[in-house]
C-alpha positions as a Markdown table, in Angstrom:
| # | Residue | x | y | z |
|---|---|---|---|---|
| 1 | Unk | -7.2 | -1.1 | -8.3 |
| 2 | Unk | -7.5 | -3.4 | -5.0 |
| 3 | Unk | -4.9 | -1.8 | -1.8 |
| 4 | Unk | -5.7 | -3.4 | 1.5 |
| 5 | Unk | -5.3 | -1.7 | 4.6 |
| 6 | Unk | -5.1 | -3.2 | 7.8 |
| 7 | Unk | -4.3 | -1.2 | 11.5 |
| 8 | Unk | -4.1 | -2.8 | 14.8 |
| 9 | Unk | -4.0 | -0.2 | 18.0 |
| 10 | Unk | -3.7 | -0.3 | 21.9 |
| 11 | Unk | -3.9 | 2.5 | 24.6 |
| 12 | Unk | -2.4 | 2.3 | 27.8 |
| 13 | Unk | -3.8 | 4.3 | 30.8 |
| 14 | Unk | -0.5 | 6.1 | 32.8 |
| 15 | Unk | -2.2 | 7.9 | 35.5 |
| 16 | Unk | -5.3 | 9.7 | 35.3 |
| 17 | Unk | -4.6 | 11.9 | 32.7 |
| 18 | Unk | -1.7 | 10.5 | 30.4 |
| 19 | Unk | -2.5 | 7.8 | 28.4 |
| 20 | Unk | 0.1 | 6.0 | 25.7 |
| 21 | Unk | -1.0 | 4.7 | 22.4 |
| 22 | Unk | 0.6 | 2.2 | 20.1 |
| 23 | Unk | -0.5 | 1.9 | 16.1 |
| 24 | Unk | 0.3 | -0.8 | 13.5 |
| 25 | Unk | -0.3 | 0.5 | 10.3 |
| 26 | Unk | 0.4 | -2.0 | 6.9 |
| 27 | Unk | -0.6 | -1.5 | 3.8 |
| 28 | Unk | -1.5 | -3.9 | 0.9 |
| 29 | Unk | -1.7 | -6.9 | 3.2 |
| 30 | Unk | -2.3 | -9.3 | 0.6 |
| 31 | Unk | 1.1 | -8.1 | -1.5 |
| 32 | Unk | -0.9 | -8.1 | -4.5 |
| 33 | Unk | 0.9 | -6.3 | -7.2 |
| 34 | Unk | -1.1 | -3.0 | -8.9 |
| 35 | Unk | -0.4 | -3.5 | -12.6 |
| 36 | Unk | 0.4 | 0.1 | -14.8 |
| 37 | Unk | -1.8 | 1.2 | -17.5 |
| 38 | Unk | -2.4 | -1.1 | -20.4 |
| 39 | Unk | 0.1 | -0.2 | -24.1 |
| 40 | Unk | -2.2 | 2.2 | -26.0 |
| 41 | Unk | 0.3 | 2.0 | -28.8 |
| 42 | Unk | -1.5 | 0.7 | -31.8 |
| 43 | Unk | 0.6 | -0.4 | -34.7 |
| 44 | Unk | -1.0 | -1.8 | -37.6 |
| 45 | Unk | 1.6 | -4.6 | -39.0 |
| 46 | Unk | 2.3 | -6.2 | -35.0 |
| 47 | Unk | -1.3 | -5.9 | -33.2 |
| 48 | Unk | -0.3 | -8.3 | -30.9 |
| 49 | Unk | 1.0 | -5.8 | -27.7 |
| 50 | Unk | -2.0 | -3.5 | -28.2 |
| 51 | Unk | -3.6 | -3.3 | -25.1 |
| 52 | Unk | -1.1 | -6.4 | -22.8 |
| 53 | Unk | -0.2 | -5.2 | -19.1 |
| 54 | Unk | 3.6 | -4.6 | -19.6 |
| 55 | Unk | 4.5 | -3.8 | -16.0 |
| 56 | Unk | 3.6 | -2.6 | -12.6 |
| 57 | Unk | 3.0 | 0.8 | -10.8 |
| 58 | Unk | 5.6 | 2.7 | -9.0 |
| 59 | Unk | 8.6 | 2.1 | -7.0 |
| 60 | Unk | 9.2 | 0.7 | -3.5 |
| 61 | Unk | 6.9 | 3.0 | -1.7 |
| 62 | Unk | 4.3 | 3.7 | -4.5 |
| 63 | Unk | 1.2 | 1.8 | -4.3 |
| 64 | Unk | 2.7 | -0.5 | -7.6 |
| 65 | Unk | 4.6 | -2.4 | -5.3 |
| 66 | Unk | 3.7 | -6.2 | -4.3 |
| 67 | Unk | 5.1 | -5.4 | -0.6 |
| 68 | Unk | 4.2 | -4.8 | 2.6 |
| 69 | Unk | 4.7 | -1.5 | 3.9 |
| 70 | Unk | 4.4 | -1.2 | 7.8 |
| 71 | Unk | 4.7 | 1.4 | 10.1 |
| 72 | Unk | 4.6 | 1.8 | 13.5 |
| 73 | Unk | 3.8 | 4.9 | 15.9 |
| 74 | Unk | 3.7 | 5.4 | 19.1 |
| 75 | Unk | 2.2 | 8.6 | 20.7 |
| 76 | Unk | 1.6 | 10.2 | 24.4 |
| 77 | Unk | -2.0 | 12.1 | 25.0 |
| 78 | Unk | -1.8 | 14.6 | 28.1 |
Protein backbone atom coordinates (compact mmCIF):
# COMPACT_ATOMS: atom_id res chain seq x y z
CA UNK A 1 0.00 0.00 0.00
CA UNK A 2 1.49 3.54 -1.33
CA UNK A 3 -0.29 6.85 0.96
CA UNK A 4 1.60 10.09 0.27
CA UNK A 5 1.92 12.72 2.61
CA UNK A 6 2.77 16.07 1.93
CA UNK A 7 2.86 19.31 4.76
CA UNK A 8 3.74 22.80 4.03
CA UNK A 9 4.39 25.14 7.37
CA UNK A 10 5.16 28.89 8.20
CA UNK A 11 5.96 30.63 11.62
CA UNK A 12 5.41 34.10 12.15
CA UNK A 13 7.50 36.02 14.89
CA UNK A 14 4.73 38.48 17.06
CA UNK A 15 6.96 40.01 19.51
CA UNK A 16 9.78 38.53 21.25
CA UNK A 17 8.16 35.83 22.71
CA UNK A 18 4.87 34.82 20.81
CA UNK A 19 5.23 33.39 17.69
CA UNK A 20 2.16 32.08 15.23
CA UNK A 21 2.41 28.94 13.20
CA UNK A 22 0.36 27.87 10.20
CA UNK A 23 0.27 23.90 8.94
CA UNK A 24 -0.99 22.36 5.61
CA UNK A 25 -1.43 18.90 6.08
CA UNK A 26 -2.85 16.58 2.89
CA UNK A 27 -2.80 13.23 2.63
CA UNK A 28 -2.60 10.88 -0.40
CA UNK A 29 -1.52 13.61 -2.76
CA UNK A 30 -1.50 11.66 -5.74
CA UNK A 31 -5.39 10.37 -5.16
CA UNK A 32 -4.34 6.98 -5.87
CA UNK A 33 -6.96 4.61 -4.81
CA UNK A 34 -5.84 1.76 -1.96
CA UNK A 35 -7.51 -1.42 -3.38
CA UNK A 36 -9.20 -4.04 -0.42
CA UNK A 37 -7.93 -7.39 -0.01
CA UNK A 38 -8.03 -9.79 -2.97
CA UNK A 39 -11.44 -12.69 -3.00
CA UNK A 40 -10.03 -15.69 -1.16
CA UNK A 41 -13.19 -17.50 -2.01
CA UNK A 42 -12.23 -20.53 -3.98
CA UNK A 43 -14.98 -22.29 -5.77
CA UNK A 44 -14.11 -25.17 -7.88
CA UNK A 45 -16.75 -25.03 -10.89
CA UNK A 46 -16.20 -20.79 -11.46
CA UNK A 47 -12.25 -20.22 -10.73
CA UNK A 48 -12.42 -17.20 -12.48
CA UNK A 49 -12.92 -14.52 -9.26
CA UNK A 50 -10.33 -16.33 -7.19
CA UNK A 51 -7.98 -13.99 -6.24
CA UNK A 52 -9.48 -10.43 -8.65
CA UNK A 53 -9.34 -6.97 -6.61
CA UNK A 54 -13.21 -6.47 -6.17
CA UNK A 55 -13.16 -3.04 -4.55
CA UNK A 56 -11.40 -0.44 -2.54
CA UNK A 57 -10.58 0.26 1.23
CA UNK A 58 -12.67 2.30 3.50
CA UNK A 59 -14.92 5.14 3.36
CA UNK A 60 -14.40 8.86 2.92
CA UNK A 61 -11.90 9.32 5.62
CA UNK A 62 -10.20 5.80 5.62
CA UNK A 63 -7.12 5.55 3.84
CA UNK A 64 -9.26 3.41 0.71
CA UNK A 65 -10.30 6.61 -0.54
CA UNK A 66 -8.87 8.18 -3.98
CA UNK A 67 -9.23 11.79 -2.32
CA UNK A 68 -7.46 14.34 -0.88
CA UNK A 69 -7.84 14.94 2.64
CA UNK A 70 -6.45 18.35 3.84
CA UNK A 71 -6.32 19.96 6.97
CA UNK A 72 -5.24 23.05 8.13
CA UNK A 73 -4.03 24.30 11.73
CA UNK A 74 -3.15 27.13 13.06
CA UNK A 75 -1.47 27.45 16.50
CA UNK A 76 0.07 30.30 19.03
CA UNK A 77 3.54 29.36 20.97
CA UNK A 78 3.96 31.75 24.15
Amino acid sequence: MRWQQLSLSKEFSIGERVKFEIRWDCNNVTKEPQFAGPNSTYNITDRSNFGTFSGTRGSFSDVGTARMHHVVVGRFQF
